[in-house]
N, C-alpha and C positions, 0 to 999 in steps of 0.2 A: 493533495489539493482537494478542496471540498467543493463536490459538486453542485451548485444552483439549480433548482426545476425552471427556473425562468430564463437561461439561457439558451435557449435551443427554437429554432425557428420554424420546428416540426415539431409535430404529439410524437412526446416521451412518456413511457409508461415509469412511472415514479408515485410513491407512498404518498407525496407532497403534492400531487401535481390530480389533475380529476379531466387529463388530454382523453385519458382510454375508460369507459367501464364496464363493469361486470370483470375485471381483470387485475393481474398482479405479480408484482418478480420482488422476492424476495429472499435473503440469501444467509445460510448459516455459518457460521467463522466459528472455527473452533482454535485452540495452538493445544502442542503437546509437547512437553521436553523429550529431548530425543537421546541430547548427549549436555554432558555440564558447558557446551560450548554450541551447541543448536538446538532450533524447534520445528514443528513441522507446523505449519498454519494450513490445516484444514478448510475449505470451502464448499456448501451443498447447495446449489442453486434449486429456488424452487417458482416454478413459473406454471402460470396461469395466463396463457393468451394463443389460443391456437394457431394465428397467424404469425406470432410471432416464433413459436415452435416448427410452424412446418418451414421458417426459412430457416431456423436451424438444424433441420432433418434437412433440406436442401445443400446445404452448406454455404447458405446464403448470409449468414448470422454467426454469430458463436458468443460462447460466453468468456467472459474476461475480467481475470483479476489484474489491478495497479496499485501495487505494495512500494510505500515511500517511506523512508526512514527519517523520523522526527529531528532526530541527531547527526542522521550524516547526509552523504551526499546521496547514499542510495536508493535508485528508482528503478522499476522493472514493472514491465506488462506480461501477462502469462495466460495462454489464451489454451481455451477444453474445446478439442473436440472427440465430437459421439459419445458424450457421457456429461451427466449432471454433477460430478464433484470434484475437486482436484487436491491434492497435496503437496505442498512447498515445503520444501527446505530451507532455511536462514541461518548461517551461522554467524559467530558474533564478530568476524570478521567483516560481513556485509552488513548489518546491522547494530546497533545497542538500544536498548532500554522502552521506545515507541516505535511503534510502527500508526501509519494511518492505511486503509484499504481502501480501495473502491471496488465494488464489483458493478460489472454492468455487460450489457449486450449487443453487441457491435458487428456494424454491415461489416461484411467479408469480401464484400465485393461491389461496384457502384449498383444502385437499385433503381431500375427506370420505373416511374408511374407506380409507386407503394401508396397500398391501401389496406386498412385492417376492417374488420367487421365491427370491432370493438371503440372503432375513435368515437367519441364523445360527438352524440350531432349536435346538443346544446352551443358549443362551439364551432363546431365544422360544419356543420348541416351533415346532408347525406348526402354520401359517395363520392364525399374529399378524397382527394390522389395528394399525397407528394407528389411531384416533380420528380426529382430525383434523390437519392441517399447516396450520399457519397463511400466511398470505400475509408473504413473505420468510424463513421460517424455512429451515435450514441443511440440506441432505441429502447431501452431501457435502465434504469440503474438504481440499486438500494440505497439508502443511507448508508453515508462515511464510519466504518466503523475503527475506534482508536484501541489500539491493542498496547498494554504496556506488562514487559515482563524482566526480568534481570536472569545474567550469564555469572556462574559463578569461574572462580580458577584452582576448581578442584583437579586439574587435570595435574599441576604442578602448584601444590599448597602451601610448599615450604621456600616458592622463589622468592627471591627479595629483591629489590629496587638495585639498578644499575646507578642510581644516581642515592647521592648520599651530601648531607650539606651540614659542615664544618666551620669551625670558629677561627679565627685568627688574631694574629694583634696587628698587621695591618691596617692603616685607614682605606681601603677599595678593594673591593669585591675581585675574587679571582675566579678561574674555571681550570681544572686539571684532565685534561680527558685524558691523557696518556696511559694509563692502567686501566683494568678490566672494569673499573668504577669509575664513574663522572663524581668527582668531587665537587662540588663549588661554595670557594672558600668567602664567608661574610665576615666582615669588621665585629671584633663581640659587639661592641651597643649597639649595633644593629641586629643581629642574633637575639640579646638578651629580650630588646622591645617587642621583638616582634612573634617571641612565645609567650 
């Protein structure tokens, strides 16, 4: 899911967004083949906002990755604490072929009356408070970054298809699963047209 700078009813510090300045979060993604069946996607968060550091020295904050699979069903949030980078593993089980990330930095806990030195007073004036920050709500986040890589099946090079598709001289399509191979048998002019 790709994140909008304009949906958030609080200053979000974002590349796209001019809520916070003199300030910045932004975040390196790396993947590394690991095995012919995983990778490891690397993340280096790099921030520039000291308010927004010392609630993550507090443990008021943390940083956070949300790794979605283009192709399948899978989603996962993966959250760092006391260190700025982390390493995932994906194997092609849980994923194929995209991925989309979000990184971002997220309350850990509700935040009553949050203020930063950095918000924008063109906007805010000065000595805007949030109200409150709810627990997991978004205080900063990079661009969506889309990762696309491919799983090979060198682990077993020489398997072949359980399934195998055969001619007949019947008029109607059959299915054989009975034996260690899925057969399924097509009428030949159907076979013939449709190679």
């Amino acid at each position: 899911m790709k994140l909008r700078a304009d949906m958030f009813p609080y200053p979000v510090l974002n590349d796209d967004m001019d809520d916070y300045i003199n300030s910045s979060f932004e975040t390196e993604i790396s993947t590394k083949k690991k095995t012919v069946s995983s990778i490891e996607l690397r993340v280096k968060f790099n921030l520039n906002n000291s308010g927004l550091a010392q609630l993550i020295s507090e443990n008021k904050a943390k940083f956070t990755v949300h790794v979605e699979g283009v192709a399948s069903s899978f989603r996962k949030f993966y959250s760092v604490n006391n260190s700025d980078d982390i390493s995932i593993e994906l194997t092609a089980n849980e994923i194929s072929e995209r991925l989309e990330v979000n990184t971002m930095i997220v309350a850990n806990e509700d935040i009553n009356n949050y203020t930063n030195n950095n918000f924008n007073e063109d906007y805010y004036g000065n000595g805007f408070v949030v109200k409150k920050i709810n627990r997991g709500d978004i205080l900063a986040f990079d661009s969506m970054a889309n990762i696309s890589f491919s799983f090979e099946n060198k682990e077993k090079p020489n398997a072949r298809s359980m399934i195998r598709v055969a001619s007949t001289s019947e008029n109607w399509m059959s299915v054989d699963y009975q034996g260690s191979v899925i057969v399924i048998n097509l009428p030949a002019p159907i076979l013939v047209f449709g190679t």
